[in-house]
C-alpha positions in Angstrom: -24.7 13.9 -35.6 -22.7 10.9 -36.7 -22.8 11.1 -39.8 -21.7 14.8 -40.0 -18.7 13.4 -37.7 -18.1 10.6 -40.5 -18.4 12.7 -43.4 -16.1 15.5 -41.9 -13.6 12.7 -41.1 -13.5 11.6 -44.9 -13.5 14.9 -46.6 -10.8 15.6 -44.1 -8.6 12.3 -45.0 -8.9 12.9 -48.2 -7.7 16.6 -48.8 -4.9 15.2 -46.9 -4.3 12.2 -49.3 -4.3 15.1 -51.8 -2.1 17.1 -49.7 0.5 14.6 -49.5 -0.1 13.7 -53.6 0.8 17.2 -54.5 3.7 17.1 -51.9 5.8 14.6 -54.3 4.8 16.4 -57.7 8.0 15.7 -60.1 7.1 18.7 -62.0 9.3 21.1 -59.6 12.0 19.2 -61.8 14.4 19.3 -58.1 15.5 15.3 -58.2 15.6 14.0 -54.4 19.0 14.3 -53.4 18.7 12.5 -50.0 17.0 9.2 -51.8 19.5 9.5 -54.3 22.5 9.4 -51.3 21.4 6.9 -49.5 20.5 4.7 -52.7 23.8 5.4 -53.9 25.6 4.6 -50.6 23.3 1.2 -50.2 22.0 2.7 -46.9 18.3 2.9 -48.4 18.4 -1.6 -48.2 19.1 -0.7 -44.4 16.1 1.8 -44.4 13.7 -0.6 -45.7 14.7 -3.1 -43.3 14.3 -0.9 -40.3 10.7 0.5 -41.7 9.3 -3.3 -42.7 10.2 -4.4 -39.4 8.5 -1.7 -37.4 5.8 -2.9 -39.8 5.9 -6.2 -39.3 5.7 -5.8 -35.2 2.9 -3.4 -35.4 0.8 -5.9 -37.2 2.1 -9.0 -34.9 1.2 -6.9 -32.0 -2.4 -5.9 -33.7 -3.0 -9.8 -34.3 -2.0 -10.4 -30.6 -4.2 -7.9 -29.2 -7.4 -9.6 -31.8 -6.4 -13.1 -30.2 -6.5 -11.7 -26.7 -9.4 -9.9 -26.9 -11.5 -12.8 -28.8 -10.3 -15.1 -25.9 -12.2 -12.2 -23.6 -15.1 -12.0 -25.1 -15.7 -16.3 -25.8 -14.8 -16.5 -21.6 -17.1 -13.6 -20.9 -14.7 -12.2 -18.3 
């Protein structure tokens, strides 16, 4: 039963990877108007700032949380 779970769960992720791949195709020939804006207005620098550091937290808080729960499990508490 596990493994169906696990092999639904892959064949699932990636349709969606696929998904998402056909999602960008260039071959509409449309040009991205909103990237080009804010890349033209220097607001994308600011966008890239804000996502690499929500990026950045997430993965302090994830090594945090691994530090914390090591500690737990060398104490045995």
């Amino acid at each position: 039963m596990h493994k169906k779970v696990q092999l639904w769960f892959l064949l699932s992720l990636f349709g969606f990877i696929g998904l998402v791949g056909r999602a960008q195709d260039p071959a509409s020939g449309k040009p991205v108007e909103m990237a080009d804006r804010l890349r033209a207005n220097g607001k994308i620098y600011v966008v890239v700032a804000v996502l690499l550091t929500i990026f950045a937290g997430l993965i302090a808080y994830v090594i945090r949380l691994d530090r914390k729960i090591g500690r737990l499990e060398k104490g045995g508490k």
